[in-house]
N, CA, C and O atoms as CSV, one atom per row, in Angstrom:
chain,resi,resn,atom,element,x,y,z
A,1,UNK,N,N,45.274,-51.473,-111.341
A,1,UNK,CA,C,44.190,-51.949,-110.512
A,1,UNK,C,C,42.931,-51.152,-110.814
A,1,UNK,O,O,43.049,-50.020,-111.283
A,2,UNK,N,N,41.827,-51.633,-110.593
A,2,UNK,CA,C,40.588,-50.997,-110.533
A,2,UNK,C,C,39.643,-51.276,-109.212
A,2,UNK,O,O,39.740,-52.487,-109.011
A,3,UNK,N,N,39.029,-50.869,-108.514
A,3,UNK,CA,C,38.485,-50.798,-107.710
A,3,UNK,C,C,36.969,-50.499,-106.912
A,3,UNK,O,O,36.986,-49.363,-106.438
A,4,UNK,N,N,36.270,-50.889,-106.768
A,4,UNK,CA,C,35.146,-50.153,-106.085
A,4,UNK,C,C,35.337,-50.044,-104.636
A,4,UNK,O,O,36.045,-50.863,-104.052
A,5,UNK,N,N,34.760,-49.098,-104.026
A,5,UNK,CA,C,34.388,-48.606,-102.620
A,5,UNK,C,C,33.184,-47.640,-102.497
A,5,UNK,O,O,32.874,-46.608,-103.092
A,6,UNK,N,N,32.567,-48.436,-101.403
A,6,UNK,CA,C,31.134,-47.730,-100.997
A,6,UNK,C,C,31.687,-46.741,-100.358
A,6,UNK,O,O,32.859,-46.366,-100.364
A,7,UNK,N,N,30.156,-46.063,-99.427
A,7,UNK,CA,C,30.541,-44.437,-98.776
A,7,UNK,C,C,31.638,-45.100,-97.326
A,7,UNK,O,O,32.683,-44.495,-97.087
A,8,UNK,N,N,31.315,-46.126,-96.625
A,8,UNK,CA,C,32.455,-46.460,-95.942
A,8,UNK,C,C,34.075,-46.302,-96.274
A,8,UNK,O,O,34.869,-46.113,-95.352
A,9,UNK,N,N,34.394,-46.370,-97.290
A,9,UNK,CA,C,35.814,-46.487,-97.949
A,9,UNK,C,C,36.861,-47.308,-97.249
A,9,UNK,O,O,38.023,-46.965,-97.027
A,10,UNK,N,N,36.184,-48.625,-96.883
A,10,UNK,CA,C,37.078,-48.949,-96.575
A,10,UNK,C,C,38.414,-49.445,-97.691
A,10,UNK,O,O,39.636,-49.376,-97.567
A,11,UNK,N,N,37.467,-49.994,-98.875
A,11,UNK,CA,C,38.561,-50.663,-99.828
A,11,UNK,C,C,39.359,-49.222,-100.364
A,11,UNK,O,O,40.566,-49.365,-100.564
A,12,UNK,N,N,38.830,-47.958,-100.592
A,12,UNK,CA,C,39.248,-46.813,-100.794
A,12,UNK,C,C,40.888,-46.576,-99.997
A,12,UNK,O,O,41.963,-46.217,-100.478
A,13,UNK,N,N,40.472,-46.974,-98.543
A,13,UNK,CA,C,41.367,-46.794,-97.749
A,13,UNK,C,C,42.820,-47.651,-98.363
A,13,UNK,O,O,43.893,-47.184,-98.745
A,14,UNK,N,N,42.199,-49.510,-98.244
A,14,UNK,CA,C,43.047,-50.355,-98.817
A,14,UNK,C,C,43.766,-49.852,-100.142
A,14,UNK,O,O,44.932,-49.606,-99.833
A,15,UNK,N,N,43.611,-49.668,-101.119
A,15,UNK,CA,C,44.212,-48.988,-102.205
A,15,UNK,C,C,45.077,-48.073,-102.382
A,15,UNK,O,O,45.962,-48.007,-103.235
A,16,UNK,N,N,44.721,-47.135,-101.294
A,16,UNK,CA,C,45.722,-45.784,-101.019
A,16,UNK,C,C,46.891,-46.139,-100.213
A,16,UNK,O,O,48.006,-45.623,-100.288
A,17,UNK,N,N,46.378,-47.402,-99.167
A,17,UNK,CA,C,47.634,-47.400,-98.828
A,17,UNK,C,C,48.646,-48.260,-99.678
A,17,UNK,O,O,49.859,-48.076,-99.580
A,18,UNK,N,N,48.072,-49.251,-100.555
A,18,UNK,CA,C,48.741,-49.718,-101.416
A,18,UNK,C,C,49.659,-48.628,-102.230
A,18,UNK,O,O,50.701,-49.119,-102.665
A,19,UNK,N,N,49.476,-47.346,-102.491
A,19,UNK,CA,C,50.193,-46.549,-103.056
A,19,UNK,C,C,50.628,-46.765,-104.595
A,19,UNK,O,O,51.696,-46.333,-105.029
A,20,UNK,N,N,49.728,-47.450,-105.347
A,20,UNK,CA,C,50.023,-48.157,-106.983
A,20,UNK,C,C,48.541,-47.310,-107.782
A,20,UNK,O,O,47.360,-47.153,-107.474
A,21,UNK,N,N,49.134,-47.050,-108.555
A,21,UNK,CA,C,48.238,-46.482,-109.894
A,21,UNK,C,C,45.934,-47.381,-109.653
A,21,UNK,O,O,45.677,-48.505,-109.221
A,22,UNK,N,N,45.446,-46.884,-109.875
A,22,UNK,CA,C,44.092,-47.342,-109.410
A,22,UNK,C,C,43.164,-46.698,-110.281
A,22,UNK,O,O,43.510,-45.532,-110.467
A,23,UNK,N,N,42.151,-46.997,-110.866
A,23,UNK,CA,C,41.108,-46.375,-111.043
A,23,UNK,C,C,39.934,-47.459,-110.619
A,23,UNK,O,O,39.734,-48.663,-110.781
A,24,UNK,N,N,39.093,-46.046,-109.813
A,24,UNK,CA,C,37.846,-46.459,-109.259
A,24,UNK,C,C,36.452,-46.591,-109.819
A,24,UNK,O,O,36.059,-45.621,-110.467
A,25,UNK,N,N,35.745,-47.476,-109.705
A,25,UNK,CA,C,34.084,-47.453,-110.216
A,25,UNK,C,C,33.552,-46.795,-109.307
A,25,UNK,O,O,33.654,-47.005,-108.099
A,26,UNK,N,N,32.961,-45.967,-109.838
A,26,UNK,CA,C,32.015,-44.996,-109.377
A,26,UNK,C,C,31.195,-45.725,-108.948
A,26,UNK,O,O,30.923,-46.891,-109.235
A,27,UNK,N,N,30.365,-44.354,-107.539
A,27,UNK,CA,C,28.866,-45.103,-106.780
A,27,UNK,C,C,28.039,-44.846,-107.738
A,27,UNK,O,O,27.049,-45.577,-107.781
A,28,UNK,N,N,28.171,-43.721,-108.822
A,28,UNK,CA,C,26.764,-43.698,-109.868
A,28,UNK,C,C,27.299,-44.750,-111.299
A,28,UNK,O,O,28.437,-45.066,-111.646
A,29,UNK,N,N,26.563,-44.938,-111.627
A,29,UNK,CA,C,27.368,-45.835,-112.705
A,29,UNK,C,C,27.188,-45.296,-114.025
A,29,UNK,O,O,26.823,-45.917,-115.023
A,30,UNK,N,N,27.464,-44.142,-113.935
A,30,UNK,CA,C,28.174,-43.328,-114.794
A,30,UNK,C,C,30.038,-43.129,-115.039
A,30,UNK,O,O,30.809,-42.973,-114.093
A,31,UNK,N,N,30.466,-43.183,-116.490
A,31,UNK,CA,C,31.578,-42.652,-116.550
A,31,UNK,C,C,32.407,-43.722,-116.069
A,31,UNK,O,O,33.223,-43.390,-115.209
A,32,UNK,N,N,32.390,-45.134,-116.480
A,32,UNK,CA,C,33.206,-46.025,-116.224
A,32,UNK,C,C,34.326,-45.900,-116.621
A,32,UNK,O,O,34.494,-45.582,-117.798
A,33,UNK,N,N,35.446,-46.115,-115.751
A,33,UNK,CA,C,36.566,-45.905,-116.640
A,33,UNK,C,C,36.622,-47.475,-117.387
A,33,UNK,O,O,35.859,-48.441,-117.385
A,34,UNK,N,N,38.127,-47.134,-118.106
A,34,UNK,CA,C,38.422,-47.973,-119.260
A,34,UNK,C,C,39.753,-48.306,-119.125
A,34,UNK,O,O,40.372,-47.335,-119.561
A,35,UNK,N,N,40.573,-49.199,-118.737
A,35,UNK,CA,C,41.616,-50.049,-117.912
A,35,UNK,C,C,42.154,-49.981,-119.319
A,35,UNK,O,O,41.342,-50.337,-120.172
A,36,UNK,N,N,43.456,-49.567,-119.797
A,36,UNK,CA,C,43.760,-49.796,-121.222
A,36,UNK,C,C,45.627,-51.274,-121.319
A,36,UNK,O,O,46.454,-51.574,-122.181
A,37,UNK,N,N,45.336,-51.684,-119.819
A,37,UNK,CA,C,46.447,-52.700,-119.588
A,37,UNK,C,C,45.507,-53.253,-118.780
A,37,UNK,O,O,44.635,-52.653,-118.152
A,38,UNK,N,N,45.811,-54.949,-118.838
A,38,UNK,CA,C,45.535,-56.113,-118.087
A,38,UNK,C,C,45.690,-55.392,-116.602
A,38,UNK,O,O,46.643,-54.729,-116.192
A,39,UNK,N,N,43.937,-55.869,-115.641
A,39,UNK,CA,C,44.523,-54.644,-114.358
A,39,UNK,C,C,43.377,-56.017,-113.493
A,39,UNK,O,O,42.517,-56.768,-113.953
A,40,UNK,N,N,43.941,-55.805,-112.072
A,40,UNK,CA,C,43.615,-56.579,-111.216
A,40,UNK,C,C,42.290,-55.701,-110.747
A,40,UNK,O,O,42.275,-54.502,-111.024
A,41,UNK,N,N,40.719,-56.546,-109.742
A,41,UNK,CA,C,39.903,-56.087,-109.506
A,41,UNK,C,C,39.856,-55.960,-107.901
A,41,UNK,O,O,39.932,-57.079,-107.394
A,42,UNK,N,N,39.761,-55.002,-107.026
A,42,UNK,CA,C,39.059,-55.119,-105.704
A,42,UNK,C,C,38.000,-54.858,-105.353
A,42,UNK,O,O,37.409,-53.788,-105.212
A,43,UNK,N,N,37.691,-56.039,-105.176
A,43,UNK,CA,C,35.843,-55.415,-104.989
A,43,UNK,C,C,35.429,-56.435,-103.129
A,43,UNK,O,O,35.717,-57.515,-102.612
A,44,UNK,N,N,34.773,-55.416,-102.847
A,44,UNK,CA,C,34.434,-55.988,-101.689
A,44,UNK,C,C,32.960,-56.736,-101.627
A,44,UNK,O,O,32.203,-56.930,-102.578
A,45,UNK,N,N,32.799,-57.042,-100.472
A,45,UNK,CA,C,31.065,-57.995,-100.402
A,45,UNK,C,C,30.162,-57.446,-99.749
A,45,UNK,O,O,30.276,-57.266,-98.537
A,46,UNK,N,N,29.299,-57.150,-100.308
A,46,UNK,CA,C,27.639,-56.927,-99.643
A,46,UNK,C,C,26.858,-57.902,-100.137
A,46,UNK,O,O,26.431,-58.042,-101.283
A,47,UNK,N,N,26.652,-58.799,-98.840
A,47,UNK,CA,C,25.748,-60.007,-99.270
A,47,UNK,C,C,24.865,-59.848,-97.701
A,47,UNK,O,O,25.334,-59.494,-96.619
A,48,UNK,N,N,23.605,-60.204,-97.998
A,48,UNK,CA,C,22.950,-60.740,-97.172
A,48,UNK,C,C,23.416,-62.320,-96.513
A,48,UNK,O,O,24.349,-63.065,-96.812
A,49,UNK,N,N,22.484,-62.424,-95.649
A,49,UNK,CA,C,23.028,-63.712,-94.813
A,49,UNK,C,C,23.022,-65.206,-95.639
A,49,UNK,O,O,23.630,-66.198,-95.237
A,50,UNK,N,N,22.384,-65.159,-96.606
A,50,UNK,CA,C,22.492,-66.223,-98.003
A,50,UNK,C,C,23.400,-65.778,-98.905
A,50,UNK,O,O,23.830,-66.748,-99.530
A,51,UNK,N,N,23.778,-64.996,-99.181
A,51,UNK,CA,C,24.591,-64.622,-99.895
A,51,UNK,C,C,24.289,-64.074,-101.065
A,51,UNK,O,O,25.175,-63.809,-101.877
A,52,UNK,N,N,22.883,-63.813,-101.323
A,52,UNK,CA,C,22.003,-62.429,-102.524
A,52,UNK,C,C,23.136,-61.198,-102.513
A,52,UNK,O,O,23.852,-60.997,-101.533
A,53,UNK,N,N,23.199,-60.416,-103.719
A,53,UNK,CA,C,23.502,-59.273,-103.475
A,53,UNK,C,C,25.243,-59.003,-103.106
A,53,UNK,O,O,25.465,-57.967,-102.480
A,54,UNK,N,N,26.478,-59.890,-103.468
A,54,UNK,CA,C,27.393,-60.240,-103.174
A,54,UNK,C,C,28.553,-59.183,-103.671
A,54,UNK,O,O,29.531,-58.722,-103.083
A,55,UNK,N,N,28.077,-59.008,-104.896
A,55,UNK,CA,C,28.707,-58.284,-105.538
A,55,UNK,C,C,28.054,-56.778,-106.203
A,55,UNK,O,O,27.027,-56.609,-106.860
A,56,UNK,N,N,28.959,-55.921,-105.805
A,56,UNK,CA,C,27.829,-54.421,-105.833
A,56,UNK,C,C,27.455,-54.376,-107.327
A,56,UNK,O,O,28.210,-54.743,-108.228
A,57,UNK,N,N,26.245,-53.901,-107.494
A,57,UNK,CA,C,25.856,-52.948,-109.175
A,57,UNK,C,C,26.675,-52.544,-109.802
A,57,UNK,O,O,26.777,-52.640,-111.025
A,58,UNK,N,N,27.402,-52.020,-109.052
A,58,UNK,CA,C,28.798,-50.978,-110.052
A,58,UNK,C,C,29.213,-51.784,-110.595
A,58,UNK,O,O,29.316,-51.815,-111.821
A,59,UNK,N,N,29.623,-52.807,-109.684
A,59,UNK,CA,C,30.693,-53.961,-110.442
A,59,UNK,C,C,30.172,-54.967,-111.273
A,59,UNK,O,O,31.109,-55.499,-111.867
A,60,UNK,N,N,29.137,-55.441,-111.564
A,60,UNK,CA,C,28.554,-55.803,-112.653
A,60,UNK,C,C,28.385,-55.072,-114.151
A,60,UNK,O,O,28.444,-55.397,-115.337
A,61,UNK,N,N,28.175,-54.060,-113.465
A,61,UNK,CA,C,27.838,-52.854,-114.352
A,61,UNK,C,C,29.175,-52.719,-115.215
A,61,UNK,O,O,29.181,-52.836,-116.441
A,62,UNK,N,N,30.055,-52.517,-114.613
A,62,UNK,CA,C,31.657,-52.610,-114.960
A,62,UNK,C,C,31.885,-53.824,-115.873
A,62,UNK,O,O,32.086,-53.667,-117.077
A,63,UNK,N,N,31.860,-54.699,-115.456
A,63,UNK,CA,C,32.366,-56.215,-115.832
A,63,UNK,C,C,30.855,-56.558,-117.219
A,63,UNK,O,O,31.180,-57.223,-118.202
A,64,UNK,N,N,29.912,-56.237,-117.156
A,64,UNK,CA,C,29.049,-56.153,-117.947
A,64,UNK,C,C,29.831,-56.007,-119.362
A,64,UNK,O,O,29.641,-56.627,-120.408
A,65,UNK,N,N,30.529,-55.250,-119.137
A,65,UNK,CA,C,31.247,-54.471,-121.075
A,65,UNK,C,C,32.377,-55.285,-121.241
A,65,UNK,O,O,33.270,-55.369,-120.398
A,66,UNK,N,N,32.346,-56.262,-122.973
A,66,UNK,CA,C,33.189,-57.387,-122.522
A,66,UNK,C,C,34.719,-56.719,-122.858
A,66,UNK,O,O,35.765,-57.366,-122.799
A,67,UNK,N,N,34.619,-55.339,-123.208
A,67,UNK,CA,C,36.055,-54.679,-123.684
A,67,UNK,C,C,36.455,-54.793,-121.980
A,67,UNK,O,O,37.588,-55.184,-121.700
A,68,UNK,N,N,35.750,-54.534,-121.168
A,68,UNK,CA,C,36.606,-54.615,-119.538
A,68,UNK,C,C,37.045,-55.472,-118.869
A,68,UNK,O,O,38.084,-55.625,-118.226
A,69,UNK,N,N,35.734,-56.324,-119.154
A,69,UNK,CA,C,35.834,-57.888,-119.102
A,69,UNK,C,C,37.025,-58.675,-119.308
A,69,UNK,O,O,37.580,-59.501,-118.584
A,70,UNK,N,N,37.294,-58.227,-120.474
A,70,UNK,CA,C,38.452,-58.799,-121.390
A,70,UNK,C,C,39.696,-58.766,-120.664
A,70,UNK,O,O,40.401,-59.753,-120.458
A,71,UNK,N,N,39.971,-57.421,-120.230
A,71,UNK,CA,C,41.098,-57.261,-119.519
A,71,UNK,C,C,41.508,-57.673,-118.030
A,71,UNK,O,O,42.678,-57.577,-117.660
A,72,UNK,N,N,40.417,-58.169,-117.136
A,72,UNK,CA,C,40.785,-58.220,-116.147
A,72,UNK,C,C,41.726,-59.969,-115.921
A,72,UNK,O,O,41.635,-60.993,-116.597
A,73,UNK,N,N,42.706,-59.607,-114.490
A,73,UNK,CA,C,43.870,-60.797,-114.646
A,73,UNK,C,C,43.457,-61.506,-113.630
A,73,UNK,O,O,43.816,-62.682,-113.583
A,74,UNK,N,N,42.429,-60.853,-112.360
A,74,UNK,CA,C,42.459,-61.098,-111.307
A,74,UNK,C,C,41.725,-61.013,-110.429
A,74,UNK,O,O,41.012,-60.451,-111.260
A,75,UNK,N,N,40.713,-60.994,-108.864
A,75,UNK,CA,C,40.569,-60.261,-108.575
A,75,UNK,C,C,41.083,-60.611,-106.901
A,75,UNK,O,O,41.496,-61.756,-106.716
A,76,UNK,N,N,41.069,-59.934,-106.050
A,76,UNK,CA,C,41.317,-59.426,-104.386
A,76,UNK,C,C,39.589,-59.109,-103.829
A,76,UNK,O,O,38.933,-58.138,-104.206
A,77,UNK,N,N,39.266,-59.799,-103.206
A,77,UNK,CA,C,37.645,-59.824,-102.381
A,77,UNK,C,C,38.113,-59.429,-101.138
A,77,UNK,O,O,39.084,-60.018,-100.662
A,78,UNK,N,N,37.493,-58.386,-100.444
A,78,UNK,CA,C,37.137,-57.949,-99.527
A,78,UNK,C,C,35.941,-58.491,-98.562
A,78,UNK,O,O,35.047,-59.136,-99.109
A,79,UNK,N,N,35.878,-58.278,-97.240
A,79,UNK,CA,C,34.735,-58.413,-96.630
A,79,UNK,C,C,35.160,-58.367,-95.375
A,79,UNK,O,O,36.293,-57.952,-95.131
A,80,UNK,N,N,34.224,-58.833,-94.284
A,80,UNK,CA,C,34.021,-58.855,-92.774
A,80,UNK,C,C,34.059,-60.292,-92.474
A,80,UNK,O,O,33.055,-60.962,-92.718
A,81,UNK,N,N,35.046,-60.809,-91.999
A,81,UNK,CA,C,34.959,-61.655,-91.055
A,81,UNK,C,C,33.381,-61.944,-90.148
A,81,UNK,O,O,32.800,-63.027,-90.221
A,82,UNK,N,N,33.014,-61.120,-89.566
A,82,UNK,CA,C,31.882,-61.301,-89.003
A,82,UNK,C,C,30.628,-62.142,-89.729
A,82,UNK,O,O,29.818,-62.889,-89.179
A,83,UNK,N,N,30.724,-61.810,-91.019
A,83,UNK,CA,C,29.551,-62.911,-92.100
A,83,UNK,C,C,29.974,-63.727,-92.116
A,83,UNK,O,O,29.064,-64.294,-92.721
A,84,UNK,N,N,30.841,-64.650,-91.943
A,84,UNK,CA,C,31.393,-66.020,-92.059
A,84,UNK,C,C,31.048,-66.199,-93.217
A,84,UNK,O,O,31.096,-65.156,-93.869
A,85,UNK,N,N,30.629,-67.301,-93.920
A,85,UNK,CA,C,30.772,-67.924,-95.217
A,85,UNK,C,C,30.513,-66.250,-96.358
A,85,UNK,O,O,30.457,-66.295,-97.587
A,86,UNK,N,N,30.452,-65.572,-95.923
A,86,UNK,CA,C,29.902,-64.498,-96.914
A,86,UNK,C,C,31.103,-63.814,-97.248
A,86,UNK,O,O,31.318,-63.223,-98.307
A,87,UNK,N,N,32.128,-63.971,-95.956
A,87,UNK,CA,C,33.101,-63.159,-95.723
A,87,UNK,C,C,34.284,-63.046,-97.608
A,87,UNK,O,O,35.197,-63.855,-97.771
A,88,UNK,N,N,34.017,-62.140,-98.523
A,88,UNK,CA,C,34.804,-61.646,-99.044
A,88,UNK,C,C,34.242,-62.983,-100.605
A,88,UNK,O,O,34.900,-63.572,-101.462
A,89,UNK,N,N,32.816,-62.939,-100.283
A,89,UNK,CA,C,32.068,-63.790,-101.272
A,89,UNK,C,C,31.985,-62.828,-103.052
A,89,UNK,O,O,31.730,-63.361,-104.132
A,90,UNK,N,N,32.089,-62.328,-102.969
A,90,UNK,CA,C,32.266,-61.136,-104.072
A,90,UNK,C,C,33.633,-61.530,-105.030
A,90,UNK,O,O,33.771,-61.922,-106.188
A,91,UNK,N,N,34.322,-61.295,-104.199
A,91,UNK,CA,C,35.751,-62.167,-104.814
A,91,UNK,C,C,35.693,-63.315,-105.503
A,91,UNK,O,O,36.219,-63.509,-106.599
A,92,UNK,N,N,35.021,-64.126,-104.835
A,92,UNK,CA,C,34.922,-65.358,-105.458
A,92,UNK,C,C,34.079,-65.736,-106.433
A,92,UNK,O,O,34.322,-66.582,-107.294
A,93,UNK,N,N,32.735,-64.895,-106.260
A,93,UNK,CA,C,32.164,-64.963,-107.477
A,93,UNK,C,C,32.772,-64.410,-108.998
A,93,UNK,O,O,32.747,-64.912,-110.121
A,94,UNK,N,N,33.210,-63.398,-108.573
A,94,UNK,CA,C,33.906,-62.842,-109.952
A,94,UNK,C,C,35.043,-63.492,-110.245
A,94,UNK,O,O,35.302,-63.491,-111.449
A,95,UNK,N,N,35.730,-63.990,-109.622
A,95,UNK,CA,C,36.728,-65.312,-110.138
A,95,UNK,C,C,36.244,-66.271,-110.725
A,95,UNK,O,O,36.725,-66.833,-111.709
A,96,UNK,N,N,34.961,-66.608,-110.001
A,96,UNK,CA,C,34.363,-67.859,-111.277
A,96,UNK,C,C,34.121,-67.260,-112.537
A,96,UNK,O,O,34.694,-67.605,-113.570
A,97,UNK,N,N,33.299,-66.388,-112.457
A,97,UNK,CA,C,32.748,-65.719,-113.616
A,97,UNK,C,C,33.117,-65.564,-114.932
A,97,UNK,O,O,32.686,-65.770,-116.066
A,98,UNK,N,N,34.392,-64.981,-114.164
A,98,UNK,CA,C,35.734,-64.584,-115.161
A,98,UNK,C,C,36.499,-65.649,-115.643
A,98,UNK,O,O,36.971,-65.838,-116.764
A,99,UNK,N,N,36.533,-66.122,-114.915
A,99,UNK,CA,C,37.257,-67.688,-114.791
A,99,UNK,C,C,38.792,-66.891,-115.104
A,99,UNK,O,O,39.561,-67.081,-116.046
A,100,UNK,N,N,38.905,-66.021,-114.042
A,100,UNK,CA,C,40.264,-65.583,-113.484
A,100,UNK,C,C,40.568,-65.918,-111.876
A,100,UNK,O,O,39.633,-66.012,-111.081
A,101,UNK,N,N,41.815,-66.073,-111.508
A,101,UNK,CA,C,42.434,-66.137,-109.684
A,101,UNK,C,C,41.558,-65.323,-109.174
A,101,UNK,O,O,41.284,-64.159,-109.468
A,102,UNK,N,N,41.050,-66.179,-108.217
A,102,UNK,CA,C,40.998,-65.479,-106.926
A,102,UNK,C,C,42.486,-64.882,-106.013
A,102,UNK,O,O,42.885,-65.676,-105.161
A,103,UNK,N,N,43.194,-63.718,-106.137
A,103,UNK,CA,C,44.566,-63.852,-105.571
A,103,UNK,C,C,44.766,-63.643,-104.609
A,103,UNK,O,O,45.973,-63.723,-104.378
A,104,UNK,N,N,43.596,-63.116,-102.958
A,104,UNK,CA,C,43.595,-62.428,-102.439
A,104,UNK,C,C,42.294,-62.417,-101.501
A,104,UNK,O,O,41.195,-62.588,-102.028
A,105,UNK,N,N,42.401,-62.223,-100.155
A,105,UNK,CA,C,41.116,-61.503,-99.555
A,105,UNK,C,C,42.025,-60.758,-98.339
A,105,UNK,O,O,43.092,-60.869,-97.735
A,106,UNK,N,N,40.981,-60.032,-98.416
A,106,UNK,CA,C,41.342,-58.942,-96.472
A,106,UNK,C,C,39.916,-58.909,-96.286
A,106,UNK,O,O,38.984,-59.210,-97.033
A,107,UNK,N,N,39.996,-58.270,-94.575
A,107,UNK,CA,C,38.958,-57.785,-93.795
A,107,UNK,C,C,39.130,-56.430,-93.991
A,107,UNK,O,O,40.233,-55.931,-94.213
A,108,UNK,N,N,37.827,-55.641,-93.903
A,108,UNK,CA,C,37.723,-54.215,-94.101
A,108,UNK,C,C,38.646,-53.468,-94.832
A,108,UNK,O,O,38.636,-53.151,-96.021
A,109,UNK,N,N,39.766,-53.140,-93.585
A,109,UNK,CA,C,40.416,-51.829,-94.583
A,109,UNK,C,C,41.889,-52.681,-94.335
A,109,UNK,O,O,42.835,-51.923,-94.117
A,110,UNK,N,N,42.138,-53.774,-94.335
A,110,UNK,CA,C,43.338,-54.819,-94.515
A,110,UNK,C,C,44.229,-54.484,-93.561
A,110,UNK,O,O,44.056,-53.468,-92.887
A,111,UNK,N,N,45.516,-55.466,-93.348
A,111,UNK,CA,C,46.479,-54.710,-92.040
A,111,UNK,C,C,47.606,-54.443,-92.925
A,111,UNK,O,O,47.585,-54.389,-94.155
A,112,UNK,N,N,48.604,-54.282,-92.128
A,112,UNK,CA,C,49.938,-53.730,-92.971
A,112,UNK,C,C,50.378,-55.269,-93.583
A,112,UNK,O,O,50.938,-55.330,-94.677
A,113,UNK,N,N,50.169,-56.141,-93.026
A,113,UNK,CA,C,50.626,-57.523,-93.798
A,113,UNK,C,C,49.883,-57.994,-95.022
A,113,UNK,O,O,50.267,-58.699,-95.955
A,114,UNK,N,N,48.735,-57.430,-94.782
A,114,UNK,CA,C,47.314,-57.267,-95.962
A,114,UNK,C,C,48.540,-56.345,-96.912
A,114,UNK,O,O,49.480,-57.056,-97.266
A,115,UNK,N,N,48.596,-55.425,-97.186
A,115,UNK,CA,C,49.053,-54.486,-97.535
A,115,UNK,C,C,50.475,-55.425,-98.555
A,115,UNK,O,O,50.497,-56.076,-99.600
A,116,UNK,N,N,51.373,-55.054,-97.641
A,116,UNK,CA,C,52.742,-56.030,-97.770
A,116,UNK,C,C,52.779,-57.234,-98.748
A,116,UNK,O,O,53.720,-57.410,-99.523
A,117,UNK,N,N,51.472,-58.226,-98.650
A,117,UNK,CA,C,51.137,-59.086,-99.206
A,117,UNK,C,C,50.624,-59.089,-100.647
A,117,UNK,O,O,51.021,-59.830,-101.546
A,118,UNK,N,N,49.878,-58.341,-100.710
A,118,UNK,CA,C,49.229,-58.159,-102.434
A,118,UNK,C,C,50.094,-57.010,-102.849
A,118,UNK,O,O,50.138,-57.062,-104.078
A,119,UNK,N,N,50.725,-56.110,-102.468
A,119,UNK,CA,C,51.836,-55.674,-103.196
A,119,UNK,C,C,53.407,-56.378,-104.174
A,119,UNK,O,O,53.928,-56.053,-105.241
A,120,UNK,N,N,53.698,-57.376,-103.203
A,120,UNK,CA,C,54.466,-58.011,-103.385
A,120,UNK,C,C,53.762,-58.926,-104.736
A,120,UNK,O,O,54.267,-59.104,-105.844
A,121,UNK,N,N,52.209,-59.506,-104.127
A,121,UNK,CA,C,51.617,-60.451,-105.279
A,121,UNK,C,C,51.530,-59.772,-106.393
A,121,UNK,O,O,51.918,-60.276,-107.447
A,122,UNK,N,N,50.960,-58.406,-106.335
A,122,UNK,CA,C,50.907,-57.484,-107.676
A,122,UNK,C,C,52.250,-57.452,-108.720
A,122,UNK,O,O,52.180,-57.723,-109.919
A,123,UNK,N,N,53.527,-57.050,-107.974
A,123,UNK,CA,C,54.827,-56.932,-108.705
A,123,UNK,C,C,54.593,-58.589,-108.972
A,123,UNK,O,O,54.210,-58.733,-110.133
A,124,UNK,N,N,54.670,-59.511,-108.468
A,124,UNK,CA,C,55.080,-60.804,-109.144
A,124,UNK,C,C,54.024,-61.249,-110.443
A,124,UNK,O,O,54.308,-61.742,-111.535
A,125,UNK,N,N,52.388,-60.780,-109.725
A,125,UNK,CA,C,51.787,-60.807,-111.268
A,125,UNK,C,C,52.454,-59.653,-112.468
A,125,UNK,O,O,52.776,-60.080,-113.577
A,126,UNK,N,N,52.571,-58.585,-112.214
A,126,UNK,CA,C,53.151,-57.377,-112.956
A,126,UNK,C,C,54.350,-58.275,-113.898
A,126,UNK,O,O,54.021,-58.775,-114.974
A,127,UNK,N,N,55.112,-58.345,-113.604
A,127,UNK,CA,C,56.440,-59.286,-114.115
A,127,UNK,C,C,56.025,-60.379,-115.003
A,127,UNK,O,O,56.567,-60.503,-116.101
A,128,UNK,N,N,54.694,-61.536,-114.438
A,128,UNK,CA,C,54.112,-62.689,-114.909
A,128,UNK,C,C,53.698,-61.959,-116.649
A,128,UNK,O,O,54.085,-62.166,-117.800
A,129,UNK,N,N,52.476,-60.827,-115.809
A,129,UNK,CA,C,52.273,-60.204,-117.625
A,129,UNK,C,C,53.266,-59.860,-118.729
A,129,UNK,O,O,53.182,-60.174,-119.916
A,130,UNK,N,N,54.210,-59.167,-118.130
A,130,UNK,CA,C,55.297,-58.501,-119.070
A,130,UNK,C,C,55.806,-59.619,-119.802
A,130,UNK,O,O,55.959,-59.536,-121.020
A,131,UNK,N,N,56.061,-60.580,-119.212
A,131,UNK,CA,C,57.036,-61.678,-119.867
A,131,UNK,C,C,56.103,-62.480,-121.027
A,131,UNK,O,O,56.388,-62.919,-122.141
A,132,UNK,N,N,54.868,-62.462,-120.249
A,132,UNK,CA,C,53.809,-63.308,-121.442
A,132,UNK,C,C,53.335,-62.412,-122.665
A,132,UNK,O,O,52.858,-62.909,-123.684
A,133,UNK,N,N,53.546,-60.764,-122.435
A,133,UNK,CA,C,53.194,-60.141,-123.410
A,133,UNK,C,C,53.995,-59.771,-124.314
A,133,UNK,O,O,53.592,-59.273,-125.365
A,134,UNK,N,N,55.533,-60.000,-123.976
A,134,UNK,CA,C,56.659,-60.185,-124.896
A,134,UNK,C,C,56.871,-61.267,-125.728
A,134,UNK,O,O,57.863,-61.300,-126.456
């Protein structure tokens, strides 16, 4: 997995409790890491009330380099319920983009069924890759 989280942490939070291997995009966008296996994205939403601004800098910044690009399988959008149509709009843009699954959304820092849920989806994608890369 790869990940961003602002100074809130909430997706920070989500990840840890996921308890699976992660590397994070930095708030400076310096020192990107480099995913060297097919790796799923969590990125959460900061959009204004139109929906400008959806997807953070980092994560463009990230997805910008098509060696990263290349690799991603997936991504999991985050957001707030409270924005309604905005809610976890980040996700979805980078699914088009990519023209990879959307596999996934939670609110903030997800519940234990949040949790439970994309773990389980992860091992079944995990398995999906292995078999196609054999």
């Amino acid at each position: 997995m790869v990940y961003f989280s602002s100074k809130s942490g909430n997706t920070h939070r989500f990840v840890t409790r996921l308890g699976l291997p992660a590397l994070r995009i930095p708030m400076q966008m310096n020192q990107m890491p480099r995913p060297s296996h097919p790796y799923v994205l969590i990125c959460p939403t900061y959009a204004d009330g139109q929906g400008r601004g959806a997807v953070p800098k980092q994560v463009i910044g990230f997805l910008n380099d098509p060696d990263r690009r290349a690799g991603i399988a997936g991504v999991i959008g985050a957001g707030n319920r409270n924005f309604g149509a905005t809610y976890a709009l980040a996700g979805r843009i980078i699914a088009q983009k990519c023209n990879v699954p959307l596999l996934y959304s939670f609110e903030l820092a997800g519940t234990e069924t949040d949790i439970a849920r994309v773990r389980a989806g992860l091992e079944k994608l995990g398995r999906h890759l292995c078999s196609t890369a054999a």
